[in-house]
C-alpha positions as CSV (number, residue, x, y, z in Angstrom):
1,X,124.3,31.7,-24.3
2,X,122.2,30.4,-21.3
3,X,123.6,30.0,-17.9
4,X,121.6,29.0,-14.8
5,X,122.5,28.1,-11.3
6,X,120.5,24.4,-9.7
7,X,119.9,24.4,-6.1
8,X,118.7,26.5,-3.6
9,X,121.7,26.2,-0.6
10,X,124.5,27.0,-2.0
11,X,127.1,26.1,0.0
12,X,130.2,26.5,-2.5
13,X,130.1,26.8,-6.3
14,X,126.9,24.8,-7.4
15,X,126.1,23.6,-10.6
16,X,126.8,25.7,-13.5
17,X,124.9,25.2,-16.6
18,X,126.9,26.7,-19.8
19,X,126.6,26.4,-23.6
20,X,130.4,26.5,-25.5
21,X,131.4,28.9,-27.7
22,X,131.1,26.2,-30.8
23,X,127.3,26.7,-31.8
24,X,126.8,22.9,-31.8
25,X,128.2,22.4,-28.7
26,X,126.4,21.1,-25.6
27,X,125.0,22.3,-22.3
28,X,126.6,20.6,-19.5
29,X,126.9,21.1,-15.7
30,X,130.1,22.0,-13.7
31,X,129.4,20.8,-10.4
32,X,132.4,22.2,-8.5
33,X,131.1,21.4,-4.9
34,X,129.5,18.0,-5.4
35,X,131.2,16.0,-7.9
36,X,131.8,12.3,-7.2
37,X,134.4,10.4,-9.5
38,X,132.6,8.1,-12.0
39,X,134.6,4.9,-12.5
40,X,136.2,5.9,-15.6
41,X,137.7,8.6,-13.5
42,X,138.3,7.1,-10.7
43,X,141.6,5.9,-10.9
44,X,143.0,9.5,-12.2
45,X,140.8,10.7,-9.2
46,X,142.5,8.6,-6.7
47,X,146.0,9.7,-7.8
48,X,145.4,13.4,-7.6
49,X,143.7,13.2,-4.6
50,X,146.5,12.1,-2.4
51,X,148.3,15.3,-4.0
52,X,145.8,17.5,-3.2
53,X,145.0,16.1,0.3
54,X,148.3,17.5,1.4
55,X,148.0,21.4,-0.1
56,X,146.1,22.2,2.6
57,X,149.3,21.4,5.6
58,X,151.6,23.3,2.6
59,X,149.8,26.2,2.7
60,X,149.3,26.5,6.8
61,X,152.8,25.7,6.7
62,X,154.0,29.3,4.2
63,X,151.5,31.0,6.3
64,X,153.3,30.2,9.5
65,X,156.6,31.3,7.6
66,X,158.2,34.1,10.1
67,X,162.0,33.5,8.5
68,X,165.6,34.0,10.4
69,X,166.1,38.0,9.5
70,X,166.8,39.0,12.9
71,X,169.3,36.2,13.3
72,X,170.8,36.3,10.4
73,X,171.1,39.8,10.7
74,X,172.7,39.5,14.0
75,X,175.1,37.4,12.5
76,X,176.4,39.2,9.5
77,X,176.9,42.8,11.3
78,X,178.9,40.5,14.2
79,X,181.1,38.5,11.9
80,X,183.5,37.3,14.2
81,X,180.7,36.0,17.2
82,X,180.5,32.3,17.0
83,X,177.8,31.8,19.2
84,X,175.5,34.5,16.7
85,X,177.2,32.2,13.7
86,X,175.6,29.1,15.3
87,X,172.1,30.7,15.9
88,X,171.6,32.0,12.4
89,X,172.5,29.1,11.5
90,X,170.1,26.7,13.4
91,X,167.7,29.1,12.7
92,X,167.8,29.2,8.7
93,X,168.3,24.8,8.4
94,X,164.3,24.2,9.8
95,X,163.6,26.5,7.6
96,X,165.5,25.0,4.4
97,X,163.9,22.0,4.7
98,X,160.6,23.1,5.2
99,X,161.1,24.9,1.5
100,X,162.5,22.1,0.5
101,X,158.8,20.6,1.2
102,X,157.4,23.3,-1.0
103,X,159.4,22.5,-4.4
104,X,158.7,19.1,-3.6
105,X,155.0,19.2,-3.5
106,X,155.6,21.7,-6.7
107,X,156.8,18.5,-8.8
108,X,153.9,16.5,-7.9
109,X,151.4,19.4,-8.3
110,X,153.1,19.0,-12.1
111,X,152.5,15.6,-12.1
112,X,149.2,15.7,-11.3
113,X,148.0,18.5,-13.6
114,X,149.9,16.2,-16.3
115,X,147.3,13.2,-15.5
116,X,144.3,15.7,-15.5
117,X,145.2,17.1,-18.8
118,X,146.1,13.4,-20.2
119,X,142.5,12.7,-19.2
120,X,140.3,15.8,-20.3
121,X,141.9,16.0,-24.0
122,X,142.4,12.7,-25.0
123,X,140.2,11.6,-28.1
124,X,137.3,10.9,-28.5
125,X,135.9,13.3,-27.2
126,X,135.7,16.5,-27.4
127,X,137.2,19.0,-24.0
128,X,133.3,20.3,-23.7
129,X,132.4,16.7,-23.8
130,X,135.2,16.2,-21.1
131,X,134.3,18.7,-18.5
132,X,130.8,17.2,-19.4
133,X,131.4,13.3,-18.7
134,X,134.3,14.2,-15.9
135,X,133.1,16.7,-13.1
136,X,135.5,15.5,-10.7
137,X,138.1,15.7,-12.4
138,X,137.2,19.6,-13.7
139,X,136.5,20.2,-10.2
140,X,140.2,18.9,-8.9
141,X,141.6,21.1,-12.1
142,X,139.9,23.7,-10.6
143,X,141.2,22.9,-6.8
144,X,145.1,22.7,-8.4
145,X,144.5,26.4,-9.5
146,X,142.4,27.6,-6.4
147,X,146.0,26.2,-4.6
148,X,148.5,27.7,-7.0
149,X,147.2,31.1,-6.7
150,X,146.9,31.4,-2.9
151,X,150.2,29.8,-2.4
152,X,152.0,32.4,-4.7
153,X,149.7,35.4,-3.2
154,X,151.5,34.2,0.7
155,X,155.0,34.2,-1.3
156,X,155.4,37.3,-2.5
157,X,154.1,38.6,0.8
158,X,157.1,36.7,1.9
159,X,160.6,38.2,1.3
160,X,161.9,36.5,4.0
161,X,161.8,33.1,1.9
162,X,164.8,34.2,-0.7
163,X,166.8,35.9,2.0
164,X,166.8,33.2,4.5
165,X,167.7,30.6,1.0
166,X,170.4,32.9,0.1
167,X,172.0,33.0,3.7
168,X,171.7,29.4,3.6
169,X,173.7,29.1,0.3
170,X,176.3,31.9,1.2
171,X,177.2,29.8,4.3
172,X,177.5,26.5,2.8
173,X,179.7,27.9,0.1
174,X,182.2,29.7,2.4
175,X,181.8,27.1,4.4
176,X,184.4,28.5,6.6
177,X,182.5,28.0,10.3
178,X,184.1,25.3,10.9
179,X,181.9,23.7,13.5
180,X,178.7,24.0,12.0
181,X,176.1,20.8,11.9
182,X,176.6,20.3,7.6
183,X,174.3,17.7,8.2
184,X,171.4,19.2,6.2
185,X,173.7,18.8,2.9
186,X,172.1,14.9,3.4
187,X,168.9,17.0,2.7
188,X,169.5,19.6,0.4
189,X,172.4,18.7,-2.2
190,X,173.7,21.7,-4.4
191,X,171.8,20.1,-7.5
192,X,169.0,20.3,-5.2
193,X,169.8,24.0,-3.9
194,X,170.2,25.2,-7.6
195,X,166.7,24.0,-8.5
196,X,165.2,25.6,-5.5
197,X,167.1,28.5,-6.2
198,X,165.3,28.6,-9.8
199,X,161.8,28.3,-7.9
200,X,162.3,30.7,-5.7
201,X,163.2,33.1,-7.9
202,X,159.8,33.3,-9.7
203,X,157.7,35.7,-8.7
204,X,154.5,33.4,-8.7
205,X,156.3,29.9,-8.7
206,X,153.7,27.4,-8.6
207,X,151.7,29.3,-11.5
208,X,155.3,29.5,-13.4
209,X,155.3,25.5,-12.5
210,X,151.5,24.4,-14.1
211,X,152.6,27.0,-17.0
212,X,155.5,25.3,-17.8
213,X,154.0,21.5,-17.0
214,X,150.9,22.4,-19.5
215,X,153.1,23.8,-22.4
216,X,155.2,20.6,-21.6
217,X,152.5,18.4,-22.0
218,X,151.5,20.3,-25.2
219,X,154.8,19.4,-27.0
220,X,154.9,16.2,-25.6
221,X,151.3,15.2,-27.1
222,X,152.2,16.3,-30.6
223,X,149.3,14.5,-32.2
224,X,147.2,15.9,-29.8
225,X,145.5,19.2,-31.5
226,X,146.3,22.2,-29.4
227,X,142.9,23.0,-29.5
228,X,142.5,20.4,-27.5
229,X,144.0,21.7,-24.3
230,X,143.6,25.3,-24.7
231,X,139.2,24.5,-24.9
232,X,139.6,23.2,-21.7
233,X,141.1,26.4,-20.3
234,X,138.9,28.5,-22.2
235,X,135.5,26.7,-21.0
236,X,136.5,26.6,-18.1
237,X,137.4,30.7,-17.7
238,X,134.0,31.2,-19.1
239,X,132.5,28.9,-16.9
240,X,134.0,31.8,-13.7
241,X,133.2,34.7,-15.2
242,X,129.7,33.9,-15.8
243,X,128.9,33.2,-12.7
244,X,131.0,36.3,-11.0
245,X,129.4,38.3,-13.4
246,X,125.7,37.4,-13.0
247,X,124.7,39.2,-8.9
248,X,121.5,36.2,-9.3
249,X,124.2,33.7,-9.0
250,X,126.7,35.0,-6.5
251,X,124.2,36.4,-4.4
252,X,123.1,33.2,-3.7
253,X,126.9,32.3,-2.4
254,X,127.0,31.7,1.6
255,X,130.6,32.2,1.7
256,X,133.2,34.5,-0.2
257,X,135.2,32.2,-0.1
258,X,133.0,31.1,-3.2
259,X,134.0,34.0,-5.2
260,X,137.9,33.9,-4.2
261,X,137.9,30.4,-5.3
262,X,135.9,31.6,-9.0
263,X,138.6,34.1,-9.3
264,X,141.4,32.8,-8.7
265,X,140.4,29.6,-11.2
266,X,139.3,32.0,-13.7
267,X,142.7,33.7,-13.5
268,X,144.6,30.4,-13.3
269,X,143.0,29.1,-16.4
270,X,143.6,32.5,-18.5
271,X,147.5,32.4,-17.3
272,X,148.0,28.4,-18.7
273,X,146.0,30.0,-21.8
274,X,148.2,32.7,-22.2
275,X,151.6,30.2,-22.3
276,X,150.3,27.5,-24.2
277,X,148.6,29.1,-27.1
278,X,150.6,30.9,-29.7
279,X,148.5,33.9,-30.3
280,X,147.8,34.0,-26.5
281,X,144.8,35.0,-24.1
282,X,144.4,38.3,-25.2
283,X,144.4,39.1,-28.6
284,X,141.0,39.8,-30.3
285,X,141.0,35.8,-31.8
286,X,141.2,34.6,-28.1
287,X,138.4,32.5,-27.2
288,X,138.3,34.4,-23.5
289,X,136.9,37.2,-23.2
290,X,139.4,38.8,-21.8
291,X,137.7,42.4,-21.5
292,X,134.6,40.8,-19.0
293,X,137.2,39.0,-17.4
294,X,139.1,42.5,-15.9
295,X,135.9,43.7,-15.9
296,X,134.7,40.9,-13.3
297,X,137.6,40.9,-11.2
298,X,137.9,45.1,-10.9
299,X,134.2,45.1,-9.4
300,X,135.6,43.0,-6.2
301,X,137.0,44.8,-3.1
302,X,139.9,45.7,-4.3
303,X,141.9,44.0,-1.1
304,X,140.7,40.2,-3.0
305,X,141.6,41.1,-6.4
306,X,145.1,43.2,-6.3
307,X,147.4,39.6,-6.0
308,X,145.3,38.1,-8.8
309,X,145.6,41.4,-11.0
310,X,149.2,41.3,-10.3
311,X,149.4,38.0,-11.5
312,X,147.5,38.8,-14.7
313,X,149.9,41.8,-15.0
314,X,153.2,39.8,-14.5
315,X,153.4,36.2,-15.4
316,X,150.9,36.2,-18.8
317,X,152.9,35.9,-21.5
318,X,151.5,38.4,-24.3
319,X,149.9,41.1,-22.8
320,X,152.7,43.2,-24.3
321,X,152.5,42.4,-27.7
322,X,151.4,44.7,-30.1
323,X,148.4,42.0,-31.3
324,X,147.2,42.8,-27.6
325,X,143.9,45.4,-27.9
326,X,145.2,48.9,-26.3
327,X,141.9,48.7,-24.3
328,X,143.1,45.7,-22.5
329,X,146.4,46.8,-21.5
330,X,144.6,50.2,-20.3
331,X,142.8,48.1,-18.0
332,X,145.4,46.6,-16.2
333,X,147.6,49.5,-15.6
C-alpha cells in the first residue's frame, strides 16, 4: 500500500492518499482540512453543520463545569439550615439545565451521524468510493468523533457532574423543602431526569451515544450489507494510523493538535467497529489492524494518549473474548 502526504504547509491534516485493503480498490484523497461540500453533499452538509457549529460552546461549556460540592455538602451535614437548603439548591438548578444542554446536543449528534452514515453506505457505490466522491462529509464524520472523544475525556475528569445530578434528584423526590423554586421541573421532567440519568451514567457517553446510533442504523438498514458500514470505519482507522505512523508525514504537522485530532478519530472509528460488527475490531479477521493501532497511540506522550487508551480499554465491546489475540489484550493492560 502507498500513502503520500500533498502540500507543503500543513496547517491541519492534509491530503491523505491511501489504497483499501480490497486489491482492486482505488486510491483516493482524504482531505480533512480543506474539503468543500460538492452539491450532491451539500444538503447533508448543511444539516450537520448547524450541529457541529455548536460543539464548540458544549465543550467550553463542560470545561467551565466547577459543580455545587461545597454547597451541597454544606447542606447535607446541616440538615435542618434552610438558608444552606436554599443555596445548594440554587446552586445545583444552573447547573441541571446546563446538562440538560449536553444530552440534548447528544440526540442531535445521533442524528447527525445517522445522516452521514445514510449518505456514505448507500448503493451504488462502494464506502471507498464514498469517502472518495464525499470529502466533506468524511471530514465532518471525522469532526463528530474528534468531539465525542474530548467531550468524554472532560467528563470523566468530572465527578462533580453525577453528584450534583444525584443531589438534584434526591431533593426533588423528598421534596420536603417546602419553599424551594420547583420551577425547573418545567425544564427537566422525571422522564427527562431518567434519561439523563442513563447518560450520565456511562463512562464515555457520547461514544456509548454514536455506538449505539451506528448499530441502530445497522439494524434499521437491513438490506444494507454490513459490510457496508463497517468499511467506512475501517478505511477510515487506516487512513489515522498511517499517517501517525509515518514521522515524514507528522513531522510536517504545525500543530499537535493535528495528531490529537488523528487519534482520537482513529480511536472513534475502531470503538463503532468494535459494536457494530459481530466478530468485532480485534479478532485476527478484523480489517484494523489493531496491533499498529496500540502501537501508534503508545509512542505519544503518554499525558495525550491515557483517556483514549482508557476508552479503548473500557467501552470496546470484544476485547475480552477469547477470539481476541492474547498479544492485544497484553498491550492494553
Amino acid at each position: 500500500k502507498v500513502f503520500f502526504i500533498d502540500g507543503n504547509q500543513m496547517g491541519n491534516l492534509l491530503k491523505v492518499l491511501t489504497c483499501t485493503e480490497l486489491e482492486q480498490g482505488p486510491n483516493f484523497f482524504l482531505d480533512f482540512e480543506n474539503a468543500q461540500p460538492t452539491d450532491c453533499e451539500r444538503e447533508v452538509w448543511n444539516q450537520v453543520n448547524t450541529v457541529l457549529q455548536d460543539s464548540e460552546s458544549v465543550l467550553a461549556d463542560l470545561q467551565a463545569y466547577k459543580g455545587a460540592g461545597k454547597e451541597i455538602r454544606d447542606a447535607i451535614q446541616n440538615p435542618s439550615d434552610m438558608q444552606l437548603q436554599e443555596q445548594a439548591w440554587n446552586s445545583v438548578c444552573p447547573l441541571v439545565i446546563r446538562l440538560k444542554k449536553f444530552y440534548n446536543f447528544s440526540l442531535r449528534l445521533e442524528r447527525a451521524l445517522q445522516s452521514l452514515l445514510e449518505s456514505l453506505t448507500c448503493p451504488p457505490y462502494t464506502p471507498t468510493q464514498h469517502l472518495e466522491k464525499e470529502q466533506a462529509l468524511a471530514k465532518q464524520f471525522a469532526e463528530i468523533l474528534h468531539f465525542t472523544l474530548r467531550f468524554d475525556e472532560l467528563k470523566m475528569r468530572i465527578p462533580a457532574i453525577q453528584n450534583d445530578f444525584s443531589y438534584y434528584r434526591r431533593t426533588i423526590s423528598r421534596n420536603r423543602i417546602n419553599n424551594l423554586n420547583l420551577d425547573i421541573e418545567n425544564e427537566v421532567n422525571n422522564e427527562m431526569a431518567n434519561r439523563m440519568s442513563l447518560f450520565y451514567a456511562e463512562a464515555t457517553p457520547m461514544l456509548k451515544t454514536l455506538s449505539t446510533a451506528t448499530t441502530n442504523f445497522v439494524t434499521e438498514n437491513k438490506t444494507l450489507p454490513l459490510e457496508n458500514t463497517t468499511d467506512v470505519l475501517s478505511t477510515m482507522a487506516s487512513v489515522c494510523k498511517v499517517m501517525l505512523e509515518t514521522p515524514d508525514y507528522t513531522s510536517r504537522f504545525n500543530s499537535e493538535d493535528t495528531l490529537l485530532f488523528c487519534m482520537r478519530v482513529m480511536v472513534g472509528v475502531i470503538i463503532l467497529y468494535d459494536h457494530v460488527h459481530p466478530n468485532g475490531a480485534f479478532n485476527k479477521s478484523s480489517k484494523i489492524d489493531m496491533k499498529g493501532c496500540i502501537k501508534v497511540l503508545k509512542e505519544q506522550p503518554a499525558d495525550n494518549v491515557e483517556g483514549l487508551l482508557n476508552a479503548l480499554k473500557f467501552t470496546t465491546k470484544h476485547l475480552n473474548d477469547e477470539s481476541t489475540p492474547k498479544n492485544i489484550r497484553t498491550m492494553l493492560q
